[in-house]
C-alpha positions in Angstrom: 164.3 -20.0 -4.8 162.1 -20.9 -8.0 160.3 -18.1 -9.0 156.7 -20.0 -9.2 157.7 -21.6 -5.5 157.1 -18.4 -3.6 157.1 -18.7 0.4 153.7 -18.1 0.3 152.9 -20.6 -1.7 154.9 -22.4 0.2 152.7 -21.4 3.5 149.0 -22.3 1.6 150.6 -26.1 0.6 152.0 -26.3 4.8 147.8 -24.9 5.6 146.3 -27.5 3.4 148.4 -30.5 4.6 147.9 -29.5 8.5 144.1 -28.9 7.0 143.9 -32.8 6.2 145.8 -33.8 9.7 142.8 -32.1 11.9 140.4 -33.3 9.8 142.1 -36.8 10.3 142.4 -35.9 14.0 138.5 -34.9 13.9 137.3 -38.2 12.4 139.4 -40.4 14.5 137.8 -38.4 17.6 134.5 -37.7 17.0 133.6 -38.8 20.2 134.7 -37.4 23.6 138.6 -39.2 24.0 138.5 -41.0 27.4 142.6 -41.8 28.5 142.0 -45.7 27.7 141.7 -44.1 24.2 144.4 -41.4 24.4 146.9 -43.9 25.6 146.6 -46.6 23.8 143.8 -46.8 21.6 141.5 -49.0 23.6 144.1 -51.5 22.4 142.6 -51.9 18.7 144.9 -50.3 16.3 145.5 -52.6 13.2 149.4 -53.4 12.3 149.9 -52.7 9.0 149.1 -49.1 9.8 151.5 -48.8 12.9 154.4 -50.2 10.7 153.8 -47.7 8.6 153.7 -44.8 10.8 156.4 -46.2 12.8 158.9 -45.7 10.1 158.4 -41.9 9.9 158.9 -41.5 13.5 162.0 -43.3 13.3 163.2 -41.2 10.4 162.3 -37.7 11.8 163.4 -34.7 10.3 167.1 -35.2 11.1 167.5 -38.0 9.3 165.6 -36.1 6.4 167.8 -33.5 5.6 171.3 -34.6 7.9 171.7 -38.2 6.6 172.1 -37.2 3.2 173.7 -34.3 3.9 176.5 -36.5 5.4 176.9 -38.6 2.7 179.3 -36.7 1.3 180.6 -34.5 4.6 183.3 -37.2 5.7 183.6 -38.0 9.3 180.6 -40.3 11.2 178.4 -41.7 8.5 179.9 -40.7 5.3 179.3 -42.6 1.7 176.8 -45.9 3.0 178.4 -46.6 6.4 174.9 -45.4 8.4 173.6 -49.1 6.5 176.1 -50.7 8.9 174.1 -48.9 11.6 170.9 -49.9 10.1 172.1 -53.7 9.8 172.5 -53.4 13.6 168.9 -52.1 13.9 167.7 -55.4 12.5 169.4 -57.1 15.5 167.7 -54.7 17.9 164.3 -55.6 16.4 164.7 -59.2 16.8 165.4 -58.7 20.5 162.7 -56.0 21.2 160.3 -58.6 19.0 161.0 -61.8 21.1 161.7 -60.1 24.4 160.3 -57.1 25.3 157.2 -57.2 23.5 155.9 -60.8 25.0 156.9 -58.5 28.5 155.2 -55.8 28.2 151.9 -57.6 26.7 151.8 -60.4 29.3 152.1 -57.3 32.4 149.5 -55.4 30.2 151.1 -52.1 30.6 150.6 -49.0 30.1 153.2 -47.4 30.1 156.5 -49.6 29.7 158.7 -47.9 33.3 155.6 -49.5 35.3 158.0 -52.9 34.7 160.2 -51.0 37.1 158.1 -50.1 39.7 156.9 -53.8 39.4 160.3 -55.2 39.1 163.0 -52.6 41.2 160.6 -50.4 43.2 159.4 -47.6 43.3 162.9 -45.7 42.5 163.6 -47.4 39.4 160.6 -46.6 38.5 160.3 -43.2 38.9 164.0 -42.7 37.4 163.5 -44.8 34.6 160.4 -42.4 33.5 162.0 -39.1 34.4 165.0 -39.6 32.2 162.6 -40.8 29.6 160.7 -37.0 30.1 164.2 -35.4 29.7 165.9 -37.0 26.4 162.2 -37.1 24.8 161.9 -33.6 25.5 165.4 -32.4 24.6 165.7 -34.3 21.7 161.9 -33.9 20.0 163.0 -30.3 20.6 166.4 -30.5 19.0 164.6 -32.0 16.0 161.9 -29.4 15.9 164.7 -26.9 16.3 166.3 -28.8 12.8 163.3 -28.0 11.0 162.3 -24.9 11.8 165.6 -23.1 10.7 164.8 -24.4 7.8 161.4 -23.4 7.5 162.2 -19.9 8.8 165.5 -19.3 6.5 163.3 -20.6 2.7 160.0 -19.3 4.1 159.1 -17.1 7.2 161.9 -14.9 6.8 161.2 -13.2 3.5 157.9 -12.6 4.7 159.0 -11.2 7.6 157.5 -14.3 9.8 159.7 -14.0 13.4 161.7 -17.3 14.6 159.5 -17.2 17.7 156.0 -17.2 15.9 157.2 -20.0 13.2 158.0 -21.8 16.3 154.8 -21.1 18.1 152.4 -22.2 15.2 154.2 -25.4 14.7 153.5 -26.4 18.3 150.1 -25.1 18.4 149.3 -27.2 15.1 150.9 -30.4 17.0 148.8 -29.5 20.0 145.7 -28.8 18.2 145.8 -32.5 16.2 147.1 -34.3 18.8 145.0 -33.1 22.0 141.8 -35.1 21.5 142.8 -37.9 20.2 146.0 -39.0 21.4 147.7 -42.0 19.8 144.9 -43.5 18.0 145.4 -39.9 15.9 148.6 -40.4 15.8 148.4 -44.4 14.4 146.3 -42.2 11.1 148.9 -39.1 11.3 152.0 -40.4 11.1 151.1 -43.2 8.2 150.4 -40.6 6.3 153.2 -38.2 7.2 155.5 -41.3 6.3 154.1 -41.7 3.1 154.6 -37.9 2.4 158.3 -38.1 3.4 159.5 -41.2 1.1 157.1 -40.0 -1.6 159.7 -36.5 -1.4 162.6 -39.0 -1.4 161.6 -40.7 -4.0 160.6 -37.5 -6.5 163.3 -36.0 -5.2 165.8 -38.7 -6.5 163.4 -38.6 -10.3 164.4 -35.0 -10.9 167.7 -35.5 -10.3 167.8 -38.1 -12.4 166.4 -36.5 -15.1 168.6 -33.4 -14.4 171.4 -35.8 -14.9 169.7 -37.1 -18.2 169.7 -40.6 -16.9 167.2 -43.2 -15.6 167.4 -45.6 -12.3 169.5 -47.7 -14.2 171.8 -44.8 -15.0 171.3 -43.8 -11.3 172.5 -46.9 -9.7 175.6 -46.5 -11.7 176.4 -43.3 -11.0 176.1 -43.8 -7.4 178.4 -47.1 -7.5 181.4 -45.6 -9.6 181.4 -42.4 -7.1 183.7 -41.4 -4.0 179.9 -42.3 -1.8 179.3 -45.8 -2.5 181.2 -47.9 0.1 179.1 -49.5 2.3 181.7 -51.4 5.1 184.4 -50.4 6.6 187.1 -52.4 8.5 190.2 -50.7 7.5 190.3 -48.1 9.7 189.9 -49.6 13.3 188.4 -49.6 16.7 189.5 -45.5 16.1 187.4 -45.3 12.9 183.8 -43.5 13.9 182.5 -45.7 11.0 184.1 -48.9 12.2 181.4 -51.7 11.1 181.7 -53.3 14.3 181.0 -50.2 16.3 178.4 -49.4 14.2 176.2 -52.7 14.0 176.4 -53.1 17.6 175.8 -49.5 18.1 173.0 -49.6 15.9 171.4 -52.5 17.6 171.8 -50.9 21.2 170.3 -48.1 19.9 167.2 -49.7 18.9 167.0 -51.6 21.8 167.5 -48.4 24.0 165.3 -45.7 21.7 162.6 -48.3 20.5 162.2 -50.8 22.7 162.8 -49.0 26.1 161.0 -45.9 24.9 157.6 -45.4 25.6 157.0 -42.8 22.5 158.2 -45.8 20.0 156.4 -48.4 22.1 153.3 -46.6 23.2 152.6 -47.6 19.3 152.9 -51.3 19.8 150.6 -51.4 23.0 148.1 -49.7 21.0 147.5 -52.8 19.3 145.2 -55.6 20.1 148.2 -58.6 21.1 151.7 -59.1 20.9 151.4 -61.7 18.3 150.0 -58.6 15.7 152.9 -56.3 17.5 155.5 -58.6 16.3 154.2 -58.6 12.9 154.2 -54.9 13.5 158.1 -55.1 14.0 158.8 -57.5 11.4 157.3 -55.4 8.4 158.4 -51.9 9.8 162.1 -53.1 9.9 162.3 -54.7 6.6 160.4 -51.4 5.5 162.9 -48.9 7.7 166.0 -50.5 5.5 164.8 -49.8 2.3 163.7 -46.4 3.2 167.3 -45.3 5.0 168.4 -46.7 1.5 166.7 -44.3 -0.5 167.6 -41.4 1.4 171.3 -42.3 1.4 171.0 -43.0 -2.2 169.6 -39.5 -2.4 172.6 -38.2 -0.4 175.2 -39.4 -3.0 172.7 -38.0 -5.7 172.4 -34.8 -4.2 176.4 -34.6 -4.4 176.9 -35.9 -7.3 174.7 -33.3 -9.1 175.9 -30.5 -7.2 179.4 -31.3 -8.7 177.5 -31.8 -12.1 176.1 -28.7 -12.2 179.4 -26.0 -10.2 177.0 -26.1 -7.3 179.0 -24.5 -4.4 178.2 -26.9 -1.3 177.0 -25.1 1.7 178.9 -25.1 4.8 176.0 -26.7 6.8 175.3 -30.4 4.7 172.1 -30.2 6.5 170.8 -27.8 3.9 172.4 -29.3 0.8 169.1 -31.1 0.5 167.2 -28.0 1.2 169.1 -25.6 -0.9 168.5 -28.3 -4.7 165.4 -28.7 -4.2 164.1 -25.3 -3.3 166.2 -23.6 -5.5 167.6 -25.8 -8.1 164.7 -28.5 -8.9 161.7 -27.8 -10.4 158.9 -26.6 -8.1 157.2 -29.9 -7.7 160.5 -30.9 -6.2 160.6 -28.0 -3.7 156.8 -28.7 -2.7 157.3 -32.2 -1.7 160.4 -31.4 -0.2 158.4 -28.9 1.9 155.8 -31.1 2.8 158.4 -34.1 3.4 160.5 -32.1 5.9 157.7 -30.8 7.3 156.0 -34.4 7.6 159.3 -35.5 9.3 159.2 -33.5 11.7 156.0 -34.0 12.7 155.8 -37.7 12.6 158.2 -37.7 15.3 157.0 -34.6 17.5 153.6 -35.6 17.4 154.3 -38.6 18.8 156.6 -37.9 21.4 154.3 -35.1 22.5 151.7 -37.5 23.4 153.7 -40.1 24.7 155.5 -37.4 27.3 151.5 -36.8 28.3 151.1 -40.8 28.3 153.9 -41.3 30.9 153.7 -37.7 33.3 149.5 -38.9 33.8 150.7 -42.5 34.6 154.3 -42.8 35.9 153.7 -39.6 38.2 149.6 -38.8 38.3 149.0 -42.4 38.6 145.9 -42.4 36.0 147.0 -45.4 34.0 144.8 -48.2 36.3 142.0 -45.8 36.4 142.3 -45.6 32.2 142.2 -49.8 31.9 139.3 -50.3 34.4 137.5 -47.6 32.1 138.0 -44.8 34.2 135.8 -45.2 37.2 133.4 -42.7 38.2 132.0 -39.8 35.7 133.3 -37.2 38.0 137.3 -38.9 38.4 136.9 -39.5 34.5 136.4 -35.7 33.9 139.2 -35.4 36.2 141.4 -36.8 34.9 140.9 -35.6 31.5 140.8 -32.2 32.7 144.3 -33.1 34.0 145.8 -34.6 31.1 144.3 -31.9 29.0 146.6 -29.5 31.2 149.6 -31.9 30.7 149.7 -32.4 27.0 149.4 -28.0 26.8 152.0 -28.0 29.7 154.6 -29.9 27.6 153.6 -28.3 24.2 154.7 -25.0 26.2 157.9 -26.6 27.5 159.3 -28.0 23.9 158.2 -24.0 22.7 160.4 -22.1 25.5 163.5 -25.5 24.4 163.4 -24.6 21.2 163.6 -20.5 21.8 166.9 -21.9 24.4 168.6 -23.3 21.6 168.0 -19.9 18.9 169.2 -18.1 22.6 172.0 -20.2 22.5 172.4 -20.0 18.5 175.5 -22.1 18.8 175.5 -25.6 16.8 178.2 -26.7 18.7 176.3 -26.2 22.4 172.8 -27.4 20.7 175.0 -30.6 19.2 176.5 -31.4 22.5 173.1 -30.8 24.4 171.0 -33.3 21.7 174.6 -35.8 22.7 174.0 -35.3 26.2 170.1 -36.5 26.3 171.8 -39.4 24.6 173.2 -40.3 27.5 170.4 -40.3 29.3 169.1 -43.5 28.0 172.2 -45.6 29.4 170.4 -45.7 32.9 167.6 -47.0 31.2 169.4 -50.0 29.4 171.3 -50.5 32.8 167.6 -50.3 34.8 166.2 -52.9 32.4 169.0 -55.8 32.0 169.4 -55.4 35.5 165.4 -56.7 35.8 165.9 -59.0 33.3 169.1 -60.7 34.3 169.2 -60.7 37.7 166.6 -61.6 40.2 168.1 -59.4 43.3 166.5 -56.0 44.6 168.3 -53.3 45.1 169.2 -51.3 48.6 166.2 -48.6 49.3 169.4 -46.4 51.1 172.8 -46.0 51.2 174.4 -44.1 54.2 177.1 -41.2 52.8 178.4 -38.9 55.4 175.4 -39.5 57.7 173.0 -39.2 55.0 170.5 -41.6 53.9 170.4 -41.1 49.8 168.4 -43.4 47.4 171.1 -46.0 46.5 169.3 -46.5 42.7 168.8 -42.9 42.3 172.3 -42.4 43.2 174.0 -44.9 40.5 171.4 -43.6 37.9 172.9 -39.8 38.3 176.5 -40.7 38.5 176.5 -43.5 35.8 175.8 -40.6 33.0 178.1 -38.2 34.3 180.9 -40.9 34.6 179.9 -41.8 30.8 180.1 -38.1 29.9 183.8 -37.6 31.2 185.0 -41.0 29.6 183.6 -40.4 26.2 185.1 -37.1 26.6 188.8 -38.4 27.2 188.6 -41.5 25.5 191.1 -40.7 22.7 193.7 -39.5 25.2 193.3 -41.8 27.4 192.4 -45.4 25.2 195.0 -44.5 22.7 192.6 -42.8 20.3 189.9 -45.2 20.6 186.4 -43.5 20.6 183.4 -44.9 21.9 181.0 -43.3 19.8 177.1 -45.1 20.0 178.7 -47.5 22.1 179.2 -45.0 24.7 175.5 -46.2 25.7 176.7 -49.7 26.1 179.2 -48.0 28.5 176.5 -46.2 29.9 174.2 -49.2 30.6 177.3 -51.4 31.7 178.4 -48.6 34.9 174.6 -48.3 35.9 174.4 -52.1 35.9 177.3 -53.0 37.9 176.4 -50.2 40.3 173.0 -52.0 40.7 174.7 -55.2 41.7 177.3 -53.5 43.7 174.2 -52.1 46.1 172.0 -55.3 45.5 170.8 -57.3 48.7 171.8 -61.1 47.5 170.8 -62.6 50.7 167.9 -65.4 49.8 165.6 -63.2 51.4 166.0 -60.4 49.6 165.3 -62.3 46.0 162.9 -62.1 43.9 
């Protein structure tokens, strides 16, 4: 590590920044938070600012430090291909833009599963909301998890900072700037965690420049006449992980899925006052989200290329090539805003998360969301319920803690990989749940009889549907003649849990909606 970048210096820059986010958390609460506030922002947040903020949370510290780390890895997402991906996410937008957005706005929703309770009953709804609990909570923790290896291998450690404390303190910071004010903190946070991400990008990619004694110009070329530069590829197949085709449409599911049938990502665009300024939302944060994704894979093939300049050994994890330059190879400007960058990353997307698992426990299973739009009610059933989700924003910050310790327990990347894959799959129910709403007009059985037993039929397709996605994805090659599903798995996903729902529909005229 540079010599003037010590890891306590290091640790004051990380104070001062989480410094400026209370005191951003302070101004934008001054008052006592009521939910209506906490939730959604009494509905005022201005656009421009949630486009902003919107784009860090969608980076998040994985796509910090792994996408260009897998630039030059091989396998899924090597040289450009993730841009095919992020082509797809354009589609996504549209649909989530034209679609979901006039849906939610015109049912004035809280949080989005409510459209399921409304729509399929009171199972759908429930479901819907507690697989959205389980992949938000695995995978914000997964992405902590990420970043705090980080922080404890180039920081803690050679102060003698234990894993479990790093842990611990980043939490308690989250908690501590998030617990007031909810998402109309967040709106403030995460614009300025975004800026401090692509501003470490962007220096990032300067240095290197200069350390390649070249400009942007000079940079541009570089990147174009090396091994990283391809953008599409066809060549390979339907068995090719970077297959353009697999990737757009995977790309667009996935925003379709993670954005707009995910309350942490849309809990942002309720906040605002319509859906006509949400849309504008959308528009500017996806143009915005494609130059950003490429800068940071233009930093990838940088961060290669002057590895191989310079007889820089690669490390065995690509997730801390980035890491490793510019702590120890750039100058310490570099390795400050890389600090704050990562850190910022992770964050952006944690914060947000964390409030929108306390958004969606209060009102998909403490019912507090009608008593947050009417204002809350009575002063005593207001403190109530504050009380309450007080206790459920500290109960979840304590769950993603004792998570993250499960995966250092574990300490095997290939477990904690296939665990992050597995809450993946979690969100094909969900994109069967919704088109089912939205395509069909028929209601689903309450029951199905099985050996006697009366079981939930909706509940029933919703648990088997991942499983049976699991096992495919798992034997695909074997079995498809080395076809691999990929992203598309959650097209799979969605397909089995919407086919189940028509299989134990009622279609009788009766029965419609």
């Amino acid at each position: 590590m540079n010599a003037s970048l010590s890891p306590l210096a290091i640790l004051g820059i990380v104070a001062v920044y989480f410094a400026v986010l209370v005191l951003v958390s302070f101004l934008t609460s001054k008052r006592e938070s009521e939910n209506a506030d906490f939730f959604l922002a009494g509905r005022k947040s201005p656009w421009p600012l949630v486009a902003i903020g919107m784009v860090g949370s969608s980076l998040s510290g994985v796509t910090f430090i792994s996408i260009p780390g897998a630039v030059g890895a091989g396998g899924v997402n090597q040289a450009f291909s993730y841009m095919q991906v992020v082509m797809g996410y354009l589609l996504g937008y549209l649909v989530i833009a034209l679609v979901l957005l006039p849906l939610y706005y015109r049912m004035g929703l809280t949080s989005i599963y409510e459209y399921l309770r409304t729509r399929i009953g009171r199972h759908g709804y429930k479901i819907g909301a507690f697989y959205f609990l389980l992949s938000r909570t695995i995978g914000s923790s997964f992405r902590l998890f990420l970043v705090a290896v980080v922080l404890q291998q180039f920081v803690a450690a050679p102060i003698g900072i234990p894993f479990f404390v790093t842990v611990a303190t980043t939490i308690l910071l989250i908690w501590l700037y998030t617990f007031r004010g909810g998402i109309k903190t967040i709106i403030v946070t995460d614009t300025l965690q975004t800026v401090c991400m692509l501003t470490a990008a962007g220096i990032t990619v300067y240095y290197i420049a200069n350390a390649l004694d070249t400009d942007l110009g000079g940079v541009a070329n570089l990147i174009e006449q090396s091994d990283y530069s391809q953008w599409f590829f066809f060549e390979g197949g339907w068995s090719d992980p970077n297959n353009f085709f697999k990737q757009f449409f995977s790309g667009a599911l996935i925003t379709i899925v993670m954005t707009g049938l995910d309350q942490d990502m849309m809990q942002k665009n309720l906040s605002m006052p319509n859906f006509r300024d949400a849309q504008k939302n959308m528009l500017v944060f996806s143009i915005v989200l494609v130059f950003a994704n490429l800068l940071f894979l233009s930093l990838g093939a940088l961060l290669y290329i002057y590895a191989a300049t310079v007889g820089l050994a690669i490390p065995g994890s690509s997730d801390l090539l980035y890491p490793t330059i510019a702590l120890v190879n750039l100058p310490p400007v570099a390795g400050i805003l890389f600090v704050l960058g990562i850190v910022a990353a992770a964050y952006s997307s944690a914060d947000s998360a964390l409030t929108a698992l306390t958004t969606s426990f209060c009102v998909d299973f403490l019912g507090m969301g009608d008593r947050a739009e009417a204002g809350g009610g009575a002063q005593v059933q207001r403190d109530s319920d504050k009380t309450r989700r007080l206790l459920v924003h500290s109960g979840f910050s304590v769950l993603l803690f004792c998570v993250i310790m499960a995966f250092q327990l574990i300490n095997d990347e290939a477990v904690i990989n296939s665990l992050f894959k597995a809450a993946g799959y979690t969100y094909g129910p969900l994109l069967g749940l919704f088109s089912f709403g939205l395509l069909t007009n028929y209601r689903v059985r309450e029951v199905v009889t099985i050996g006697g037993l009366e079981v939930p039929a909706l509940v029933l397709i919703c648990l088997l549907s991942p499983v049976a996605s699991i096992l495919v994805d798992t034997y695909s090659a074997e079995l498809l003649g080395g076809f691999q599903f990929g992203f598309l798995i959650l097209a799979f996903n969605g397909l089995l849990t919407f086919l189940g729902l028509i299989a134990l529909s009622e279609f009788s005229e009766t029965d419609r909606i």
